[in-house]
LOTORZA-432601 format. One line per field, with one value per residue (C-alpha): x, y, z; residue number from 0; residue in three letters. Coordinates in nm, 3 decimals, decimal comma. Example, Ala and Ser with C-alpha at 12.3 -4.5 7.8 and 13.67 -1.06 7.14 Angstrom:
BEGIN
px	[1,230  1,367]
py	[-0,450  -0,106]
pz	[0,780  0,714]
i	[0  1]
aa	[ALA  SER]
This chain:
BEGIN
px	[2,804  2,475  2,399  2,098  1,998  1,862  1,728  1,918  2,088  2,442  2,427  2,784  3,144  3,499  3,801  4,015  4,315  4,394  4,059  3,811  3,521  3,330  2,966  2,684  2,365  2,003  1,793  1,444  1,390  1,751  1,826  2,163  2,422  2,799  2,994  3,299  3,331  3,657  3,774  3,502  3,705  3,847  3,657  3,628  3,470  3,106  3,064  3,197  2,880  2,641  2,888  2,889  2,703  2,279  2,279  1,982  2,011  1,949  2,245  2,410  2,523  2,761  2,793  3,032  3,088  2,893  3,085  2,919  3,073  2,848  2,896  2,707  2,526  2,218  2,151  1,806  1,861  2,131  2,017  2,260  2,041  2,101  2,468  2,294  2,349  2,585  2,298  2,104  2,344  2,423  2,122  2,091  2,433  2,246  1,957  2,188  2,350  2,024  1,952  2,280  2,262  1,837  1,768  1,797  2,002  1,826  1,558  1,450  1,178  1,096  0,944  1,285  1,385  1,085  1,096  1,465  1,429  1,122  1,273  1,589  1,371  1,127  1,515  1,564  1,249  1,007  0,937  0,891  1,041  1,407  1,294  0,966  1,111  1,353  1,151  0,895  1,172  1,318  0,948  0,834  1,197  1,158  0,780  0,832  1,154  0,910  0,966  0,654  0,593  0,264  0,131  -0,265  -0,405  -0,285  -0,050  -0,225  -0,598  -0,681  -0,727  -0,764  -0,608  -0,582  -0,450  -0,121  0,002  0,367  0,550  0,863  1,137  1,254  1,007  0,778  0,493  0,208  0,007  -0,274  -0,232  -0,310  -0,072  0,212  0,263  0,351  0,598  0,812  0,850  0,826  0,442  0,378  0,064  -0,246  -0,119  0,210  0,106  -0,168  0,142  0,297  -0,015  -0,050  0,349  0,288  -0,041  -0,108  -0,114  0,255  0,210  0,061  0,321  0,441  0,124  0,090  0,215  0,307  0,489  0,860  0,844  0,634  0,868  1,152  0,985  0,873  1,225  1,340  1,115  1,164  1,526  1,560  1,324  1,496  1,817  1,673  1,475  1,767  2,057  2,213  2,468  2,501  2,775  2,589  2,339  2,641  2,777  2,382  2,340  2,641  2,562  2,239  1,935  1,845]
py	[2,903  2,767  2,435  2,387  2,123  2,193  2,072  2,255  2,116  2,162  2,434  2,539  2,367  2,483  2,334  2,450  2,337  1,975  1,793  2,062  2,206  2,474  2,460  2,696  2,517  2,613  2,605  2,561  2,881  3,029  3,140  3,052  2,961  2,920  2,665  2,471  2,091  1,977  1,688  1,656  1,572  1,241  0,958  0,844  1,143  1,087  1,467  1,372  1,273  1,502  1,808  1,756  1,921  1,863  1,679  1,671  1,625  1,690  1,943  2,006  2,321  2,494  2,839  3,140  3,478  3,439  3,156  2,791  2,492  2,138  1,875  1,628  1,530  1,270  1,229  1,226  1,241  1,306  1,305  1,075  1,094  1,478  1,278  1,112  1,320  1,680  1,882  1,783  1,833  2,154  2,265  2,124  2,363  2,635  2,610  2,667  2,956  3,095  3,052  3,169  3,507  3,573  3,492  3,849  3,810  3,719  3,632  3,269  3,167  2,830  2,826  2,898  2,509  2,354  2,495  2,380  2,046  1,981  2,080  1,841  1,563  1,612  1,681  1,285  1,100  1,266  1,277  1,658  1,850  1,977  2,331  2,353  2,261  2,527  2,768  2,730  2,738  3,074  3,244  3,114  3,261  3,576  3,606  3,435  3,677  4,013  4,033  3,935  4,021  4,149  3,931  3,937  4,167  4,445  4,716  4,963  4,886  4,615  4,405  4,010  3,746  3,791  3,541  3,729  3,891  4,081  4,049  4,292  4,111  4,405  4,572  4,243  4,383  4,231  4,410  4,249  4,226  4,602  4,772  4,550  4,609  4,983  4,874  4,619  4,369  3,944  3,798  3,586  3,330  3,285  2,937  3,089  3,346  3,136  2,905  3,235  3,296  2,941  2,959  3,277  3,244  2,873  2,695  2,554  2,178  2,218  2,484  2,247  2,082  2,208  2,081  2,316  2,154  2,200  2,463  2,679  2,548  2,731  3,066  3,041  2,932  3,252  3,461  3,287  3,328  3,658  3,788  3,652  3,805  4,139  4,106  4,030  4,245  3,936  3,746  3,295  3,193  2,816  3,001  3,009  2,635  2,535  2,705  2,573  2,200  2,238  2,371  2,640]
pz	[-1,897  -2,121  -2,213  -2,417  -2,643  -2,996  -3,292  -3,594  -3,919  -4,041  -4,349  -4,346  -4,240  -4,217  -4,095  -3,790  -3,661  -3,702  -3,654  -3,553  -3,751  -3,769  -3,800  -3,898  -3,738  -3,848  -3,536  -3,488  -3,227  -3,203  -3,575  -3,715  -3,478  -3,565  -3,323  -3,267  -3,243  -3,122  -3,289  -3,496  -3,843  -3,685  -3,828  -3,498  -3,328  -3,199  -3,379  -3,684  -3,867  -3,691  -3,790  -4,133  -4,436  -4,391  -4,094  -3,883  -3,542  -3,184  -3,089  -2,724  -2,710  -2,427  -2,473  -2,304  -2,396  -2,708  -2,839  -2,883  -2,841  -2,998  -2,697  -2,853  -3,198  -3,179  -3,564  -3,699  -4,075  -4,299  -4,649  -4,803  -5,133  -5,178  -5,356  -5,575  -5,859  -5,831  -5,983  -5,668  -5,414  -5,545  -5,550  -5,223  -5,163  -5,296  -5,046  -4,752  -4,927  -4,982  -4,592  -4,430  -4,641  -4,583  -4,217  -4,048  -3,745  -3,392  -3,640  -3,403  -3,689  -3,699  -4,024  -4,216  -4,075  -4,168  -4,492  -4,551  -4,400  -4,627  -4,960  -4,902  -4,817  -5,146  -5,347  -5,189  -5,182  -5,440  -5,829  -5,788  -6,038  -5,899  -6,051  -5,884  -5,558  -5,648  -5,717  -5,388  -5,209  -5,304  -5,319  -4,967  -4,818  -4,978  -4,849  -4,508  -4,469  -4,550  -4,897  -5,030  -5,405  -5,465  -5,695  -5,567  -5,874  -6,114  -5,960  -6,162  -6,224  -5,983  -6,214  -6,025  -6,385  -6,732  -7,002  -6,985  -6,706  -6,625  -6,335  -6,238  -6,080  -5,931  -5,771  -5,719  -5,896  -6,112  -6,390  -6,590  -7,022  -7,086  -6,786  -6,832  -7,181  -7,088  -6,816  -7,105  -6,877  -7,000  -7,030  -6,772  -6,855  -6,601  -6,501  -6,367  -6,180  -6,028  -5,929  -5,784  -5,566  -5,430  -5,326  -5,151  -4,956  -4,932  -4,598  -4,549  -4,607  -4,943  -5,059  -5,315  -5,430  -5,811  -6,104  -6,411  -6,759  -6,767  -6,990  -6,770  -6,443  -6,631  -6,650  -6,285  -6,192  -6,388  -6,218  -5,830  -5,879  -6,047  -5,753  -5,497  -5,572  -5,621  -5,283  -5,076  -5,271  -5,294  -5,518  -5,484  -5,622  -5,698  -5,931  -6,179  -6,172  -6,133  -6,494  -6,616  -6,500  -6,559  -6,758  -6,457]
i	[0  1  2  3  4  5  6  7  8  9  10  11  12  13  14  15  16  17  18  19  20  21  22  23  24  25  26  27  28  29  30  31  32  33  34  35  36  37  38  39  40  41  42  43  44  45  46  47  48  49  50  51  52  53  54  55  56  57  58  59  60  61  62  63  64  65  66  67  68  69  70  71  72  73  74  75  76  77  78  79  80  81  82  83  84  85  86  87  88  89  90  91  92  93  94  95  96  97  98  99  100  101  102  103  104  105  106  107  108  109  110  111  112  113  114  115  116  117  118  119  120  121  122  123  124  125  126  127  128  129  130  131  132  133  134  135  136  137  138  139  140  141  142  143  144  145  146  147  148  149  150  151  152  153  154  155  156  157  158  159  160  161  162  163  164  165  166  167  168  169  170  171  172  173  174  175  176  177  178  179  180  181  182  183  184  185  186  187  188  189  190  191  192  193  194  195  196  197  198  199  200  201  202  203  204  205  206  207  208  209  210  211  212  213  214  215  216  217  218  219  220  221  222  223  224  225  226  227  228  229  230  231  232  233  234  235  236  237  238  239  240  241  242  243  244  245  246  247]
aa	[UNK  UNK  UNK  UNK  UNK  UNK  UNK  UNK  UNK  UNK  UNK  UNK  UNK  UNK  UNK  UNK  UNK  UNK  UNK  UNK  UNK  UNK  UNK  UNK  UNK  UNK  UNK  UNK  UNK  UNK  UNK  UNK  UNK  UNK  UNK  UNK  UNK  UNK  UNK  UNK  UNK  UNK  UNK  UNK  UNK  UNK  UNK  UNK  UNK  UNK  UNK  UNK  UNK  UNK  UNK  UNK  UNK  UNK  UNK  UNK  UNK  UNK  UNK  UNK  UNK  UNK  UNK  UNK  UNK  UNK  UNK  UNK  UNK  UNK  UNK  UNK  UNK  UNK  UNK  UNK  UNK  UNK  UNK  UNK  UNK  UNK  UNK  UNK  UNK  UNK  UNK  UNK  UNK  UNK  UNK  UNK  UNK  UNK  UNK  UNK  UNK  UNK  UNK  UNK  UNK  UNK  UNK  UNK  UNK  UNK  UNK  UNK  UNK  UNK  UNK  UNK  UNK  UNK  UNK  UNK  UNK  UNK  UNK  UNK  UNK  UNK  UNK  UNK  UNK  UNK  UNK  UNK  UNK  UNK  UNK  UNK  UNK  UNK  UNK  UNK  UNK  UNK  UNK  UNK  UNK  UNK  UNK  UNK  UNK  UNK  UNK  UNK  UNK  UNK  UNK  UNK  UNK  UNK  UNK  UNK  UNK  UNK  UNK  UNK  UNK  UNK  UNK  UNK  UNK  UNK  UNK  UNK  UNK  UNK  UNK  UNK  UNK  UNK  UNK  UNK  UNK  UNK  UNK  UNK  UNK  UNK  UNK  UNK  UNK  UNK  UNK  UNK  UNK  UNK  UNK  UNK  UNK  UNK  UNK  UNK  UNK  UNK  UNK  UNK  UNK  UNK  UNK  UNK  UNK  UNK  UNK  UNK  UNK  UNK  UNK  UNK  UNK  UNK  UNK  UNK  UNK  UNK  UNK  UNK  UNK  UNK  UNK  UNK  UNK  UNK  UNK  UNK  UNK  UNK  UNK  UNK  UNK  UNK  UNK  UNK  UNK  UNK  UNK  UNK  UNK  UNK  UNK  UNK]
């Protein structure tokens, strides 16, 4: 038998027998790890806090056989302000989604944590935009996870910015104003795609240092998220009920 203790936070719960949980934890070097906590839905159970939804904490873990077993939660942080409205905590929701279905599996990446853990904190304690945190988010995943679009200059001619640019969501492609328009694929201004490049290649802490009006935010958004669907194959169920609760 292992023990080993962790930091990771809680992205996914389920409920097992009377008072047990399950819990999907997001490590910092051990990639996604799904575990049992006995007990842990009593009110009284030192695991009850640390096993729910977005907590952070410092995990104990025992495992046999392949299976994992939480001992013991030390809480660092558990976001309480992600409730403060339901657009946020879904979109919150929607992070961890996004996380559970991209990391590759024995992929031990520390960045995917860091990059979680800092867009729920700026969703609580910042006056960023909820769609430009959105939107770094899904780009930096998609880049960090090998899916980089390649957004540095025209697919075709080379060509570094132009007024208008057009970006396929598909393929992850970029062409300047006179490519793109053969390719019939939605104009994407300079100020965008510059917004684009500074997710992709910037160092990590100033990943979300730009500011763009909202109207601009909602055609990145459009782009990040139709992107990161096509990059990963993937359907998330929150996508829908975010663009029915919201303007996403």
């Amino acid at each position: 038998m292992e023990k080993f203790t962790i930091d990771g936070i809680v992205i996914r719960t389920s409920v097992t027998g009377e008072a047990d949980r399950i819990a999907w934890v997001l490590t910092r070097d051990r990639g996604i790890i799904r575990a049992f906590a006995k007990g842990a839905r009593g009110t009284k159970s030192r695991l009850h806090g640390g096993t729910s939804l977005f907590a952070y904490c410092n995990f104990s873990f025992t495992e046999k056989n392949n299976a994992y077993n939480i001992s013991e939660a030390q809480v660092k942080e558990v976001f309480f302000d992600l409730r403060k409205s339901m657009e946020t905590l879904t979109l919150a929701q929607y992070f961890c989604e996004v996380i559970a279905k991209a990391i590759p599996e024995k992929c031990y990446e520390e960045v995917y944590l860091r990059l979680l853990l800092n867009s729920l904190h700026l969703l609580c304690k910042s006056d960023k935009h909820e769609l430009l945190i959105k939107s770094v988010f899904e780009l930096r995943l998609v880049s960090v996870a090998g899916y980089m679009p390649s957004v540095v200059a025209c697919e075709n001619c080379g060509e570094y910015l132009t007024d208008i640019m057009y970006f396929n969501c598909q393929t992850g492609e970029l062409f300047c104003s006179s490519c793109g328009k053969q390719h019939l694929l939605p104009a994407v201004p300079s100020s965008v795609v510059s917004a684009m490049r500074h997710i992709c290649f910037s160092d990590f802490s100033k990943i979300f240092s730009f500011e763009l009006p909202e109207d601009m935010l909602l055609l990145l958004n459009r782009l990040t998220e139709n992107y990161l669907r096509s990059a990963l194959g993937q359907e998330f169920k929150l996508l829908s009920y975010l663009s029915e609760i919201n303007k996403y």
